[in-house]
C-alpha positions in Angstrom: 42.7 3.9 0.9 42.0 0.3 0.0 43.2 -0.8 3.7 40.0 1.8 4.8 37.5 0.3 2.5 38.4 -3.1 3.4 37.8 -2.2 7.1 34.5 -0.7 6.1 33.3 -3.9 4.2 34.2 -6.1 7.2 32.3 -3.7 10.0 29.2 -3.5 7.4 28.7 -7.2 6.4 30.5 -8.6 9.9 26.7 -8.9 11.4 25.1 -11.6 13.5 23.0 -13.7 10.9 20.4 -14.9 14.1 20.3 -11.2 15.2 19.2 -10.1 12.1 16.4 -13.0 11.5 15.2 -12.1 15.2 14.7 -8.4 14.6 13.1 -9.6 11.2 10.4 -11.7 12.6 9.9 -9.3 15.3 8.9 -7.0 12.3 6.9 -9.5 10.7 5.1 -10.0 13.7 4.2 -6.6 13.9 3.0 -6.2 11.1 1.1 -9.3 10.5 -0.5 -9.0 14.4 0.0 -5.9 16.2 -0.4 -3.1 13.7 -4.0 -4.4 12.7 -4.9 -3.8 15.6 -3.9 -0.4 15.4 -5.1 0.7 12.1 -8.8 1.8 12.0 -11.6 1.5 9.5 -12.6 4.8 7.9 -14.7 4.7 5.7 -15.4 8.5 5.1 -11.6 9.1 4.5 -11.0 6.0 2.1 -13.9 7.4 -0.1 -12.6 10.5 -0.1 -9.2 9.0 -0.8 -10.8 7.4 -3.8 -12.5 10.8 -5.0 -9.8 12.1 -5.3 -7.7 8.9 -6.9 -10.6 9.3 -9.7 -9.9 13.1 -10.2 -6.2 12.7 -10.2 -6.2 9.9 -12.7 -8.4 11.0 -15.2 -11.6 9.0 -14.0 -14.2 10.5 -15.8 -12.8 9.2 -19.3 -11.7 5.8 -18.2 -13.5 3.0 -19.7 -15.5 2.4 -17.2 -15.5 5.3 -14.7 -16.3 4.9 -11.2 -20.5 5.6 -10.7 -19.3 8.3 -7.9 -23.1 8.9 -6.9 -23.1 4.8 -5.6 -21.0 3.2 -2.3 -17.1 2.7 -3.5 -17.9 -1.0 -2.5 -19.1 -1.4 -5.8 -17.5 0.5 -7.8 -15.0 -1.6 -10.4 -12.0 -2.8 -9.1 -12.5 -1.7 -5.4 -12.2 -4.8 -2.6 -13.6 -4.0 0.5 -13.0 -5.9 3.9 -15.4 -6.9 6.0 -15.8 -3.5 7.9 -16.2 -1.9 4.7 -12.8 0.1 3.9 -10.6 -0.4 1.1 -8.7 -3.9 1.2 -7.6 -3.8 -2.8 -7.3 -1.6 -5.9 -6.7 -3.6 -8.7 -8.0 -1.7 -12.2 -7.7 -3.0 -15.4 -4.5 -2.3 -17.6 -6.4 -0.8 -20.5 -8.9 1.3 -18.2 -7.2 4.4 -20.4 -5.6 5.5 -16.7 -4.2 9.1 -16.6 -2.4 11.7 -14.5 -0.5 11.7 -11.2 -1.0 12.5 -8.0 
């Protein structure tokens, strides 16, 4: 049994170090370059997305709850990029944040 396990450890860690970093930067360059490029703006689906955040998480008691009658671009804690869609969530700790999803 140990003669196995040994065998295993040497097929799983015996791997080409400069393999490895290749198919990592390939993956860093795909998602750093290429994928952008993929990924469209909507705007309709990330407010929707947010609605429902808000509903999910207790919004209407939070500290300050999201105004949902006003564009998600200003509501607190919402970054938007320059076409407009969600770039950042980043609420405060003591926003009195509830619920799951």
């Amino acid at each position: 049994m140990k003669e196995q396990r040994n065998s295993f450890e040497r097929h799983i860690f015996n791997f080409d170090k400069r393999q490895l970093m290749k198919h990592i930067i390939i993956i860093i360059i795909y998602l750093s370059i290429i994928n952008p490029l993929y990924s469209q703006c909507d705007r309709m689906q990330d407010s929707l997305s947010l609605v429902e955040f808000f509903n999910n998480f207790n919004g209407p008691n939070w500290q300050e709850p999201w105004p949902l009658d006003q564009p998600f671009s200003q509501w607190e804690g919402i970054e938007v990029s320059v076409e407009g869609c969600i770039k950042k969530i980043a609420l405060p700790i003591d926003s009195n944040i509830s619920g799951g999803l």
